[in-house]
VOSEBA-339829 format. One record per residue (C-alpha): residue in three letters; x, y, z. Coordinates in nm, 3 decimals. Example, Ala and Ser with C-alpha at 12.3 -4.5 7.8 and 13.67 -1.06 7.14 Angstrom:
2
aa,c1,c2,c3
ALA,1.230,-0.450,0.780
SER,1.367,-0.106,0.714
# end
This chain:
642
aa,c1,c2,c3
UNK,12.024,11.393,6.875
UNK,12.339,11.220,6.860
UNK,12.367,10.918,6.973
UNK,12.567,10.944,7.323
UNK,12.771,10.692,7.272
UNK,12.932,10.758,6.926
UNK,12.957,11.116,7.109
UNK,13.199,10.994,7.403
UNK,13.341,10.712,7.328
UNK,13.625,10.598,7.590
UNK,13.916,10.735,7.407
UNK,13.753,11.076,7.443
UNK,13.564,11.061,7.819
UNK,13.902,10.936,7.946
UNK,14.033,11.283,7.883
UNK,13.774,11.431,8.061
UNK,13.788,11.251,8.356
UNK,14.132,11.333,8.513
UNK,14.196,11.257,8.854
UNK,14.194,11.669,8.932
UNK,13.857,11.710,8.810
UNK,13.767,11.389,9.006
UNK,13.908,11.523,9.329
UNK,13.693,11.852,9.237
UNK,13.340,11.698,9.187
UNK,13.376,11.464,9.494
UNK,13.493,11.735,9.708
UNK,13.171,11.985,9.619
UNK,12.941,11.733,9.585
UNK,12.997,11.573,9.904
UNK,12.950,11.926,10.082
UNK,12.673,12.044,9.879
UNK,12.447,11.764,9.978
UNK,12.572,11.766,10.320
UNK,12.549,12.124,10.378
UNK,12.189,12.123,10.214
UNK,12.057,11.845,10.420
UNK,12.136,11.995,10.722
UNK,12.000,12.341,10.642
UNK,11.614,12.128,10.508
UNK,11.621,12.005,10.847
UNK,11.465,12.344,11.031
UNK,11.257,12.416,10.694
UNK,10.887,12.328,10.712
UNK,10.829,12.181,10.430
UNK,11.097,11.902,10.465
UNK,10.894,11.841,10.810
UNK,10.717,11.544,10.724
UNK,10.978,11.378,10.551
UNK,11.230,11.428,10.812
UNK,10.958,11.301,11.092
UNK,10.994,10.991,10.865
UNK,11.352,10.943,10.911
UNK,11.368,10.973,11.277
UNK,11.064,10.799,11.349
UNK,11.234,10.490,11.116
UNK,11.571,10.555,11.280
UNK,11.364,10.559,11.665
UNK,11.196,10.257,11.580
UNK,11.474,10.019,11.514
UNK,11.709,10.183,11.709
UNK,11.981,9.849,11.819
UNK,11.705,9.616,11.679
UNK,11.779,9.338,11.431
UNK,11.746,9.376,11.125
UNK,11.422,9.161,10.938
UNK,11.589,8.877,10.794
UNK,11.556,8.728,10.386
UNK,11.609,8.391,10.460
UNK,11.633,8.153,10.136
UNK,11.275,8.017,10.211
UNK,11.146,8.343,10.168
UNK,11.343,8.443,9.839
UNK,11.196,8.080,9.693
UNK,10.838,8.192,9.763
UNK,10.836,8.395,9.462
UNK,10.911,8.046,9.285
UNK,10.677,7.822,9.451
UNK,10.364,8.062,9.441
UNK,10.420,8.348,9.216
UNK,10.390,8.611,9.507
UNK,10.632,8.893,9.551
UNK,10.523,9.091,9.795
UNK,10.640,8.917,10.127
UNK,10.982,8.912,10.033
UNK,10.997,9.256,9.865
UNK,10.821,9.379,10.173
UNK,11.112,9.293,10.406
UNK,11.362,9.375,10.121
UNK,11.205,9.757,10.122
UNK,11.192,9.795,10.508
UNK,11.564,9.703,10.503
UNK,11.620,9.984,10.229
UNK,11.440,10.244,10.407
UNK,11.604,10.173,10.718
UNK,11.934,10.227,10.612
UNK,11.835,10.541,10.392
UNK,11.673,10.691,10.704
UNK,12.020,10.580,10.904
UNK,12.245,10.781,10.664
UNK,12.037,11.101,10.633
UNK,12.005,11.164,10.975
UNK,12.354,11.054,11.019
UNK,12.440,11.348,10.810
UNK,12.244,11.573,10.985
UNK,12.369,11.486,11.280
UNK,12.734,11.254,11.289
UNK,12.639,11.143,11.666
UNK,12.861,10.835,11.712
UNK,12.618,10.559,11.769
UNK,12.434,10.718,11.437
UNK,12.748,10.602,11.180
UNK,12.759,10.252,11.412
UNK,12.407,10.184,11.275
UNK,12.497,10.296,10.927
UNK,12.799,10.073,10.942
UNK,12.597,9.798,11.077
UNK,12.347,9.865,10.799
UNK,12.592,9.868,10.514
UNK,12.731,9.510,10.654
UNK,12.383,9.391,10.648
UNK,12.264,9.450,10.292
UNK,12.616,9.360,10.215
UNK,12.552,8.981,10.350
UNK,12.222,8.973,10.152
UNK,12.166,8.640,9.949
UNK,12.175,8.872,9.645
UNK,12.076,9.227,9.553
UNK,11.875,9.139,9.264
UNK,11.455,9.075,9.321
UNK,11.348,8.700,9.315
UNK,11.107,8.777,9.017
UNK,11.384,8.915,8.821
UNK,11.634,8.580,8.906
UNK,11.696,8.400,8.598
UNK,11.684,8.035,8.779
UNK,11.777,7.889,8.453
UNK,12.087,8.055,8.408
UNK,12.363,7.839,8.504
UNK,12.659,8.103,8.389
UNK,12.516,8.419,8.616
UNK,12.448,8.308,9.000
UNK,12.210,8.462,9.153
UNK,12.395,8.766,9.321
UNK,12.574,8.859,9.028
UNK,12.247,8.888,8.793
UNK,12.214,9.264,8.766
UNK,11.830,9.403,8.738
UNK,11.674,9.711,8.849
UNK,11.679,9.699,9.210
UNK,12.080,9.582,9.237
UNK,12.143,9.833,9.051
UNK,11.952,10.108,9.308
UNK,12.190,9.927,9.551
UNK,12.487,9.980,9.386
UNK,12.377,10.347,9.304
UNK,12.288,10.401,9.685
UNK,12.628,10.229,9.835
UNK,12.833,10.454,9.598
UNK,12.653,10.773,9.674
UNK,12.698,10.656,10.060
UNK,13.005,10.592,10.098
UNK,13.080,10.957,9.866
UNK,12.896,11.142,10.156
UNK,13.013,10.954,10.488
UNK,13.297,10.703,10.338
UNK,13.578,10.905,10.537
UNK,13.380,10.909,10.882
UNK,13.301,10.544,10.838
UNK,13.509,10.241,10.983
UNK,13.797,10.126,10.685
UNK,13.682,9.786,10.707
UNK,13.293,9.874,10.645
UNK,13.406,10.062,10.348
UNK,13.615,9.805,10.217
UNK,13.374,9.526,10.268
UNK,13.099,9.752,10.043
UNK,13.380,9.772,9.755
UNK,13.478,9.419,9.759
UNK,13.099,9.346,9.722
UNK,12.953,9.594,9.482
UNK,13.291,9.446,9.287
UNK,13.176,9.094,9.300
UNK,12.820,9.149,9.251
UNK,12.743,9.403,8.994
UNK,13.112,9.625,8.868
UNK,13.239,9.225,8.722
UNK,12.952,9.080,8.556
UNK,12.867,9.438,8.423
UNK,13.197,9.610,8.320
UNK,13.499,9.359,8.438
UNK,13.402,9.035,8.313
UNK,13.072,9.147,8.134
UNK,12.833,8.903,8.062
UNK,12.509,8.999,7.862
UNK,12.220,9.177,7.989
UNK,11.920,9.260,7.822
UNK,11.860,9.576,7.972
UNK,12.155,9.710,7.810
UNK,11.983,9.675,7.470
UNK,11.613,9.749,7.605
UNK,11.452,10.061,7.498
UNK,11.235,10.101,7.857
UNK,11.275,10.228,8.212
UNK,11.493,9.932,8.283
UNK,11.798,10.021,8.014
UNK,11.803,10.399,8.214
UNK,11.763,10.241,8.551
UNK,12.020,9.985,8.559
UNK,12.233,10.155,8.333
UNK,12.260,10.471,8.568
UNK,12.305,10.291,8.879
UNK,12.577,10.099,8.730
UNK,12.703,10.401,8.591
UNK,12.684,10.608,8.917
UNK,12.887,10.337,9.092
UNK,13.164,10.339,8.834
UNK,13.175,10.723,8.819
UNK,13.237,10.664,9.175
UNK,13.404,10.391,9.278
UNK,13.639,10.242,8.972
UNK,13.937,10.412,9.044
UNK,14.129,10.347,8.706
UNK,14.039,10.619,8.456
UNK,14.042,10.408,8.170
UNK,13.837,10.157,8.336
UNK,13.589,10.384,8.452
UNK,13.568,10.547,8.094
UNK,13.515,10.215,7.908
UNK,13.247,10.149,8.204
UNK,13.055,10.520,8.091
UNK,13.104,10.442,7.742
UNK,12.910,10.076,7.802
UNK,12.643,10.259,8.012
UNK,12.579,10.560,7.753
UNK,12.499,10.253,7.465
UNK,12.208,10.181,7.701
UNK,12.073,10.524,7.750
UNK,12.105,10.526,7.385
UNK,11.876,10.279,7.399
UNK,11.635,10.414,7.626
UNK,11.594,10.730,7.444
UNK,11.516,10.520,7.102
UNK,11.238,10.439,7.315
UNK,11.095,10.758,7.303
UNK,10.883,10.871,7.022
UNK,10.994,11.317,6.921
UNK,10.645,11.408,7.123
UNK,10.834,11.267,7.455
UNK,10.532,11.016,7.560
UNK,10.595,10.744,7.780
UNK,10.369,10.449,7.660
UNK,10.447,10.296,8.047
UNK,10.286,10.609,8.194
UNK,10.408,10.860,8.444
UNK,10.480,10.637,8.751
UNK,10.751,10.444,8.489
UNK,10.848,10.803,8.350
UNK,10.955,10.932,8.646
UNK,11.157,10.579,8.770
UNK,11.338,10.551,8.424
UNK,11.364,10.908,8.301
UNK,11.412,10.996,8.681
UNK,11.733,10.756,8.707
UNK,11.861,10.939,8.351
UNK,11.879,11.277,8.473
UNK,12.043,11.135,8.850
UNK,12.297,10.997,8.639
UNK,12.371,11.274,8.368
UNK,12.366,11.513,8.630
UNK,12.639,11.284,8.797
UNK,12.826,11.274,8.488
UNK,12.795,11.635,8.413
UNK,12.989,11.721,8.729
UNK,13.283,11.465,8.727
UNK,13.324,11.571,8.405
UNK,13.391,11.927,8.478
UNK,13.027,11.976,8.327
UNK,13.272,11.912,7.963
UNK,12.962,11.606,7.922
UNK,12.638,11.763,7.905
UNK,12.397,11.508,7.747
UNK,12.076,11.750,7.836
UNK,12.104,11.993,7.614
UNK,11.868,11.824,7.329
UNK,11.548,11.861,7.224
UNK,11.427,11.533,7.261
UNK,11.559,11.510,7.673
UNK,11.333,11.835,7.686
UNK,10.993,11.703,7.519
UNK,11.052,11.341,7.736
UNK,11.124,11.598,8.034
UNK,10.794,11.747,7.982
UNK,10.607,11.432,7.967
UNK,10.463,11.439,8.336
UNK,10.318,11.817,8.316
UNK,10.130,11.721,7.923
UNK,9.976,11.418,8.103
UNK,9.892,11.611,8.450
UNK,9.546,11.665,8.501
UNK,9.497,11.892,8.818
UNK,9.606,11.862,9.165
UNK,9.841,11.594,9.145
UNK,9.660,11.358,8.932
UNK,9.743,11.226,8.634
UNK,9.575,11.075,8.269
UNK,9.760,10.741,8.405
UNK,9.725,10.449,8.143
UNK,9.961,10.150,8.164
UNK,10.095,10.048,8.492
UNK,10.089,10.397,8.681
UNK,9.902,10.569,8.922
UNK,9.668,10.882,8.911
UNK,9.847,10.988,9.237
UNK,10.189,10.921,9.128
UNK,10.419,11.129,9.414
UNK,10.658,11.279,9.167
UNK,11.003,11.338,9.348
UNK,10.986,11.716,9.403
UNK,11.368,11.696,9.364
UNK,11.368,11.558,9.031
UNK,11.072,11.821,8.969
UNK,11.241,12.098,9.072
UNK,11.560,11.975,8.886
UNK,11.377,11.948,8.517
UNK,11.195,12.343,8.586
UNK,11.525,12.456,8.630
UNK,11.632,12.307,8.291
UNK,11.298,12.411,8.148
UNK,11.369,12.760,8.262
UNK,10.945,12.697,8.382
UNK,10.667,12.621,8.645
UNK,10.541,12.299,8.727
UNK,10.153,12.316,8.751
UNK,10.210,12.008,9.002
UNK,10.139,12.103,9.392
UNK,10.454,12.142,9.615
UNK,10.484,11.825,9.800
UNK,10.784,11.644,9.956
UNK,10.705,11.315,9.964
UNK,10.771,11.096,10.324
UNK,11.054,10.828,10.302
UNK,10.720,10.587,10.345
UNK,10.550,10.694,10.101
UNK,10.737,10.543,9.830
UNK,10.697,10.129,9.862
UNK,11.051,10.089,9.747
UNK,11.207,10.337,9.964
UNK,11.433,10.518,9.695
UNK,11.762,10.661,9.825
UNK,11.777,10.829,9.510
UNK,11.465,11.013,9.483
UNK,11.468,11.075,9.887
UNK,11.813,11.222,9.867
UNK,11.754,11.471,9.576
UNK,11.426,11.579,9.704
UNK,11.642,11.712,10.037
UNK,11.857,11.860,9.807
UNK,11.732,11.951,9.476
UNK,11.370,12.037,9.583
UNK,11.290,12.429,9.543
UNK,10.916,12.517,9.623
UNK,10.950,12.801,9.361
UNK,10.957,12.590,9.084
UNK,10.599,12.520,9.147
UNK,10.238,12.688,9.089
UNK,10.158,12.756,8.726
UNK,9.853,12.674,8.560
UNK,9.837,12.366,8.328
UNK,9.781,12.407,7.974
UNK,9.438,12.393,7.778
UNK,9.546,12.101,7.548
UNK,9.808,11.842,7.509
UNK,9.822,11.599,7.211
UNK,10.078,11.370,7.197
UNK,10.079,11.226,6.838
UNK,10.306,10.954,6.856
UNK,10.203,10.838,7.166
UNK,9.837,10.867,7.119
UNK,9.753,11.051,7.372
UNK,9.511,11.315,7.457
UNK,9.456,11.563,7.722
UNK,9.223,11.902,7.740
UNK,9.168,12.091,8.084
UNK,8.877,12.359,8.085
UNK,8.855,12.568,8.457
UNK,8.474,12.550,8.559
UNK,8.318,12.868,8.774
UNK,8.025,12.792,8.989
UNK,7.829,13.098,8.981
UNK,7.676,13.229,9.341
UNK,7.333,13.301,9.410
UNK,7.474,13.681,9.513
UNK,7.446,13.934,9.251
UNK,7.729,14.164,9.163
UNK,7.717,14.481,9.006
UNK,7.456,14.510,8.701
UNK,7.267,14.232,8.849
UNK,7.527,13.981,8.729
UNK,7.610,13.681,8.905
UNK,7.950,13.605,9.106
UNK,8.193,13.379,8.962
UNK,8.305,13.129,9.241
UNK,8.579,12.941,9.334
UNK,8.671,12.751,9.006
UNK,8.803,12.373,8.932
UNK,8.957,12.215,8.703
UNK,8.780,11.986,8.472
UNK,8.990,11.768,8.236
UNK,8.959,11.448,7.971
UNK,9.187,11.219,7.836
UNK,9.187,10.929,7.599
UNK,9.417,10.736,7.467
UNK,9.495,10.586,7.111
UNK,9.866,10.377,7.019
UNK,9.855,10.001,7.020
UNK,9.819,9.693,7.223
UNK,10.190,9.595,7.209
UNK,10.331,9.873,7.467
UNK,10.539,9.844,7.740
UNK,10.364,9.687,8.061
UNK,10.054,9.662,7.776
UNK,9.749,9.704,7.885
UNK,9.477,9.599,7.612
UNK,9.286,9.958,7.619
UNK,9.286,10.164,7.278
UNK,9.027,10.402,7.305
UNK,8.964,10.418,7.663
UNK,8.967,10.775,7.802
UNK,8.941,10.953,8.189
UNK,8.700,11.214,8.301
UNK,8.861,11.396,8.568
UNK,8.684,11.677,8.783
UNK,8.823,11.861,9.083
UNK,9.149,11.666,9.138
UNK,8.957,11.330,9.109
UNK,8.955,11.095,8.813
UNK,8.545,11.043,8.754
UNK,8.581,10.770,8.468
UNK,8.888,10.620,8.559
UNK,9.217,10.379,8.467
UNK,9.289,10.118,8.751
UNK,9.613,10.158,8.692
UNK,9.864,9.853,8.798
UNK,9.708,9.522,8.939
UNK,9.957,9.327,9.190
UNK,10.231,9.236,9.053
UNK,10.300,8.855,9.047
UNK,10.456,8.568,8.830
UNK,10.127,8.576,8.653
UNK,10.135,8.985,8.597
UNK,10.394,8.888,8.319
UNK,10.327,8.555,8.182
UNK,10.108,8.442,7.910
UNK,9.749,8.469,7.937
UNK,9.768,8.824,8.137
UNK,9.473,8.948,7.963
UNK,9.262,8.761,8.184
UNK,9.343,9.022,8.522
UNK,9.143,9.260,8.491
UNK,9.370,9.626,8.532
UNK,9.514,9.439,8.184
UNK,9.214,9.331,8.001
UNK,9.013,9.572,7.807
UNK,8.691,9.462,8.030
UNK,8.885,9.650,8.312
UNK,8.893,9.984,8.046
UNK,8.595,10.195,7.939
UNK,8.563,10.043,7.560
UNK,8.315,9.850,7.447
UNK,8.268,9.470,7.434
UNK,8.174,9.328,7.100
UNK,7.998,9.013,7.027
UNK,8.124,8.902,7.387
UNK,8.534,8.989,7.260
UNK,8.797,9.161,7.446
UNK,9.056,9.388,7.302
UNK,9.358,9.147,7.184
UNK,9.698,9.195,7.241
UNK,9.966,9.236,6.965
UNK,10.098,9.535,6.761
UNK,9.816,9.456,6.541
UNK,9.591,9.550,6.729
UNK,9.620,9.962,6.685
UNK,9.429,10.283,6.677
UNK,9.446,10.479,6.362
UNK,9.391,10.849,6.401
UNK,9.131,10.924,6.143
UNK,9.085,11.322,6.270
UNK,9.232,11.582,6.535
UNK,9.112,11.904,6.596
UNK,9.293,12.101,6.925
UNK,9.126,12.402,7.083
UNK,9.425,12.553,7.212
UNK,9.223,12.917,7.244
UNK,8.951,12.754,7.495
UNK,8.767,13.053,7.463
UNK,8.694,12.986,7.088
UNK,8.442,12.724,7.188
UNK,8.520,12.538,6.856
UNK,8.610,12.231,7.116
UNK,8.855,11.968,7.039
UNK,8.751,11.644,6.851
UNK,8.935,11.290,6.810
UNK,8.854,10.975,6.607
UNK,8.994,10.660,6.598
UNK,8.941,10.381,6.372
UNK,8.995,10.064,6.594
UNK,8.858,9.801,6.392
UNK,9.215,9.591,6.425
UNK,9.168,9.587,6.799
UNK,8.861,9.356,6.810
UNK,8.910,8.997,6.655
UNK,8.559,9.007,6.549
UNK,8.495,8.813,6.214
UNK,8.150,8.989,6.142
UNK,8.313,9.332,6.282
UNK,8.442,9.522,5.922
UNK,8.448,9.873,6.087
UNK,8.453,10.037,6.465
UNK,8.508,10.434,6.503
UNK,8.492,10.603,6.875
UNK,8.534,10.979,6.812
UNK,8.517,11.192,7.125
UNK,8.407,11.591,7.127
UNK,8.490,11.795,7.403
UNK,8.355,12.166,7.468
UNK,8.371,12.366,7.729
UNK,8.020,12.537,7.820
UNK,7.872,12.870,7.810
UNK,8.068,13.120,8.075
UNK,8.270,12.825,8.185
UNK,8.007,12.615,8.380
UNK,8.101,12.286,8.318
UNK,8.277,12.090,7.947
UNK,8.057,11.840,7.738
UNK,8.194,11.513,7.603
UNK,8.076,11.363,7.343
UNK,8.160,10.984,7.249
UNK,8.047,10.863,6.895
UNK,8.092,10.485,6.853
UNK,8.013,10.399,6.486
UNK,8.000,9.983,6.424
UNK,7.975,9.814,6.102
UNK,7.901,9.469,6.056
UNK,7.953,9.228,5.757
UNK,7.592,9.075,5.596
UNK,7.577,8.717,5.569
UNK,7.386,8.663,5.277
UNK,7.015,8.801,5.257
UNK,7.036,8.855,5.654
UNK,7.294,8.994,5.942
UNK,7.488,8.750,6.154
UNK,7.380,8.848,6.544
UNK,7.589,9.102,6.696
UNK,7.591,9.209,7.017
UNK,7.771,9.540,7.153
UNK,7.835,9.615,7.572
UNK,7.997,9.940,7.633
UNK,8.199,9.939,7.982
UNK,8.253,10.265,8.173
UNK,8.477,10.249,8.421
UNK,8.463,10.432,8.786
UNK,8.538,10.398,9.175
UNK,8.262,10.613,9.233
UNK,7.946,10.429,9.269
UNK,7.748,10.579,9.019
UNK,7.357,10.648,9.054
UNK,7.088,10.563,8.807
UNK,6.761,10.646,8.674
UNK,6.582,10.670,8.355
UNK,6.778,10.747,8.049
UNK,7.095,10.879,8.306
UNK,7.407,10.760,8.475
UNK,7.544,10.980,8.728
UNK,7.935,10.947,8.881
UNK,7.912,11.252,9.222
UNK,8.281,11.331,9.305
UNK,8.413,11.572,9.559
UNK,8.428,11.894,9.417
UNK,8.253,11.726,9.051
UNK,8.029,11.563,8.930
UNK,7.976,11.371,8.578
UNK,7.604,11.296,8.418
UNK,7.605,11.090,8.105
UNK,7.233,11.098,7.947
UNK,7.155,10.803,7.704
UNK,6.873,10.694,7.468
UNK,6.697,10.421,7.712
UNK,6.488,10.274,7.440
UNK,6.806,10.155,7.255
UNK,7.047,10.139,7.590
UNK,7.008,9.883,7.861
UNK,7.225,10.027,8.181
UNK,7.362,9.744,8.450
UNK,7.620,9.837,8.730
UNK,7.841,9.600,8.904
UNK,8.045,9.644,9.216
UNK,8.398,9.433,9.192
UNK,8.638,9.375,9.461
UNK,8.988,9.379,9.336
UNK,9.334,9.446,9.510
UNK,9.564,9.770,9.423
UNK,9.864,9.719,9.313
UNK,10.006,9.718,9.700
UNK,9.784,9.450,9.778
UNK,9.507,9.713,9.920
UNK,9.117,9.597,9.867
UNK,8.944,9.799,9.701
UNK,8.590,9.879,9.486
UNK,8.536,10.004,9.181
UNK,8.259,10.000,8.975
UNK,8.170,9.867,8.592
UNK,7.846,10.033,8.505
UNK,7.766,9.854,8.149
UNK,7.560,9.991,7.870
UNK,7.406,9.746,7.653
UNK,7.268,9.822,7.290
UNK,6.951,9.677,7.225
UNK,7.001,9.487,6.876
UNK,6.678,9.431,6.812
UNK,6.609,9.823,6.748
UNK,6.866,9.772,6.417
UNK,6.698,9.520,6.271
UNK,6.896,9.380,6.006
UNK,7.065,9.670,5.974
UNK,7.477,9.659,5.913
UNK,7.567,10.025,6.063
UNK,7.522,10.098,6.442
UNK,7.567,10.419,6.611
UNK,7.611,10.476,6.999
UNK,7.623,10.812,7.165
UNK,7.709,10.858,7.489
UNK,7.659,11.211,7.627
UNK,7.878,11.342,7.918
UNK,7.832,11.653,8.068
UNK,8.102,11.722,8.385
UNK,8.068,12.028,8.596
UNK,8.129,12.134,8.959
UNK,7.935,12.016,9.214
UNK,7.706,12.197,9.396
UNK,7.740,11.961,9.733
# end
């Protein structure tokens, strides 16, 4: 793909942007998306999420609005917590997105007073920019003119705002949301640019900030040559962001960072596409359509995902943005329809909430996932095999009934321990059964000042005692690009009903700063059964140690396994019962010693929660002195008969 900005440079996007073609796109835009969110107000689907925005609106109805005083914006400083003050910084988000929408819907009077009162709120906001992302050390950027991710969703929000209602809304409102998104973001960005290192970062950030600054130009710098120059700046980041991206399309940050970085890309290329009289059409590549197919490869079933990194397993994908990429795709999404509620999202996007009004099409929606996806540069595996319970009822011929059938899925994950929002887990893998994640990832911790500074290992969502891989001679996982899984073998299965299974192996000796440690394999092997009762997985953990002299130095091996499902025991078993599935891994007890812990923890919106380390020690003793150790853990997942 060329690179988008050597492909428009200003000289050429300022021909494209005339102030016809301006006129044009503002013109249909503006009664597109007003005309389709007042036609998903009497559709059923867009129930729930519309009960959202009038129950928001109801609620604070002439109330004030919950203050950020400078006390609370220092917290962040003083402790290292974010939540309270992002808390009240969300609410007053999703207050004013609910204001506008329903404004929309219906332009009552005292409906665009509130908007206008919550424009001039967020407007007299200390700055736009999160606490945690404040660079207090920077004496040449003040505070509300440091640009990060979440100004730049306020910029993007205020344009797009004052696009739909700016000519129904009081002069002085609008000019007071110019003369600020001016001061705060358009000059240290594009007038009098100072240096940001999203611009040159190859993650969600560079595609976030990027097309929310982008957005605003497109809509609010009124001099065509200015407003090219701006595009041409913000393309050089999305150049960046897509150098991030490997040909397979994998996002090492996982789907919930996916969705917010490639999410923001499309917003803004769709954007550009149309006040460009479509002449700018970035999408058309075939890397944009591998990194738009990242969420399906990495879905398991029923909305949950293989969700390493920082993400979810029930990441709410806009259905907008969805919708949006199957139309592109010219394809299904095996995800379930869902429109998400405006409160369902912590952060309260007016970017995601507004294209899932008008972008969302229930259509695009219902296809079966695939068997197998491999994602080679990534490092990533998924295989899906459907699972039929059989009745007790006999059909014709005296054969059994097939029953209803469920989805039974593994994942595991190879690449290195020097990603993006890193988590120290090469190796580690998911058993998912049913629409529920068996063997699971924890996904994102809290996030605080200690989330992101040195010594993060140490919380456990990060540390590879939080993962199911093994623990050797009492050592974590390190981080570092040196610590990396090698592919040593792939075999894919794409006809499942070959029964030749798929196989991985991994040689992740580097992980493990182990001096005594010369050589650690995990190869997995997974099969689906006989008639489609159930899949086997098979994980194959070959150790070598280093002699020291006539005798072996002690080693010691713990394998982790990793579940919120309290799992039960007995002799020579370990069993995980889900909802509709349910996983039982058998084990050698001479040479296994089992041990399951309960640990309270908090989700990454502060929630407490359990989860459950059940911990399979080798007995050394049974090697001897010998330097090669095997361990086989046998999984066998099928539907449960509860």
């Amino acid at each position: 793909m060329s690179l988008l900005k050597e492909a428009w440079p200003a000289s050429r996007l300022v021909k494209v942007l005339s102030d016809g073609v301006q006129d044009t796109a503002r013109q249909s835009v503006r009664s597109e998306w007003t005309k389709r969110l007042r036609a998903t107000v009497a559709e059923p689907v867009y129930a729930e999420l519309w009960m959202d925005i009038e129950r928001v609106c109801n609620a604070n109805r002439e109330t004030p609005w919950p203050e950020l005083p400078l006390t609370l914006f220092r917290q962040f400083a003083l402790t290292g917590e974010r939540k309270p003050y992002e808390d009240v910084y969300f609410e007053r988000r999703g207050r004013l997105v609910a204001l506008v929408l329903a404004a929309v819907a219906d332009s009552e009077p005292w409906r665009m007073k509130e908007v206008e009162s919550g424009l001039l709120e967020i407007c007299r906001e200390y700055t736009w920019a999160l606490p945690a992302h404040v660079r207090e050390e920077d004496t040449v950027t003040p505070p509300w003119q440091q640009v990060d991710l979440f100004a730049s969703e306020t910029v993007q929000m205020l344009a797009e705002i004052l696009l739909l209602l700016g000519e129904q809304l009081d002069g002085h409102v609008v000019a007071q949301v110019r003369q600020e998104v001016g001061r705060r973001v358009l000059e240290p960005v594009f007038w009098q640019p100072r240096h940001f290192e999203w611009e040159t970062a190859d993650h969600n950030w560079a595609a976030v900030c990027a097309s929310g600054c982008g957005i605003a130009a497109l809509l609010l710098v009124e001099d065509s040559l200015g407003k090219a120059e701006a595009i041409e700046k913000m393309l050089g980041a999305l150049d960046c962001f897509l150098a991030g991206y490997k040909e397979d399309g994998g996002c090492p940050e996982g789907v919930g960072y996916w969705v917010y970085g490639f999410g923001y890309f499309m917003y803004f290329t769709d954007m550009l596409r149309a006040f460009t009289g479509e002449a700018v059409d970035i999408l058309n590549s075939e890397k944009v359509r591998q990194i738009a197919a990242f969420a399906e490869r990495v879905h398991l079933s029923d909305g949950i995902f293989a969700n390493y990194s920082d993400s979810s397993e029930t990441e709410r994908l806009p259905s907008g943005l969805i919708s949006y990429l199957n139309s592109l795709q010219e394809g299904h999404s095996s995800l379930p329809f869902h429109v998400p509620g405006l409160l369902e999202d912590p952060c309260r996007r007016w970017a995601h909430v507004l294209r899932n009004l008008v972008w969302a099409n229930p259509l695009a929606f219902g296809s079966d996932p695939a068997g197998v996806d491999y994602l080679p540069q990534l490092g990533w595996l998924m295989c899906r095999s459907r699972s039929f319970r059989h009745s007790s009822s006999h059909g014709r011929a005296g054969r059994q009934k097939p029953e209803l059938d469920a989805m039974l899925a593994f994942s595991a994950k190879g690449g290195h321990n020097n990603e993006p929002h890193n988590h120290n887990d090469l190796g580690h893998f998911i058993l998912h059964g049913g629409g529920e994640n068996l063997l699971c990832d924890l996904g994102a911790g809290l996030y605080t000042k200690a989330y992101f500074s040195p010594g993060r290992e140490s919380i456990i969502n990060i540390s590879s005692g939080g993962h199911s891989v093994p623990i050797i001679n009492g050592t974590m996982q390190q981080s570092g690009a040196r610590a990396k899984a090698v592919v040593l073998d792939i075999a894919v299965d794409e006809q499942e009903e070959t029964r030749t299974g798929t196989r991985l192996k991994l040689d992740l000796t580097s992980a493990y700063p182990v001096e005594e440690l010369t050589v650690f394999t995990r190869s997995f092997a997974w099969t689906a059964l006989e008639e489609n009762e159930g899949a086997r997985l098979t994980v194959t953990d070959h150790f070598e140690f280093e002699p020291s002299g006539v005798s072996m130095k002690p080693w010691d091996v713990e394998e982790l396994l990793i579940s919120r499902i309290q799992p039960r025991t007995g002799m020579g078993f370990v069993e995980w019962q889900g909802t509709k599935a349910v996983v039982r891994l058998d084990y050698d007890a001479s040479v296994v010693q089992p041990r399951v812990e309960a640990v309270k923890h908090l989700d990454h919106d502060g929630v407490p929660f359990v989860f459950y380390k059940t911990s399979l020690k080798l007995a050394s003793d049974r090697w001897n002195d010998s330097a090669s150790v095997d361990c086989n853990l046998f999984f066998i997942i099928n539907q449960s008969s509860c």
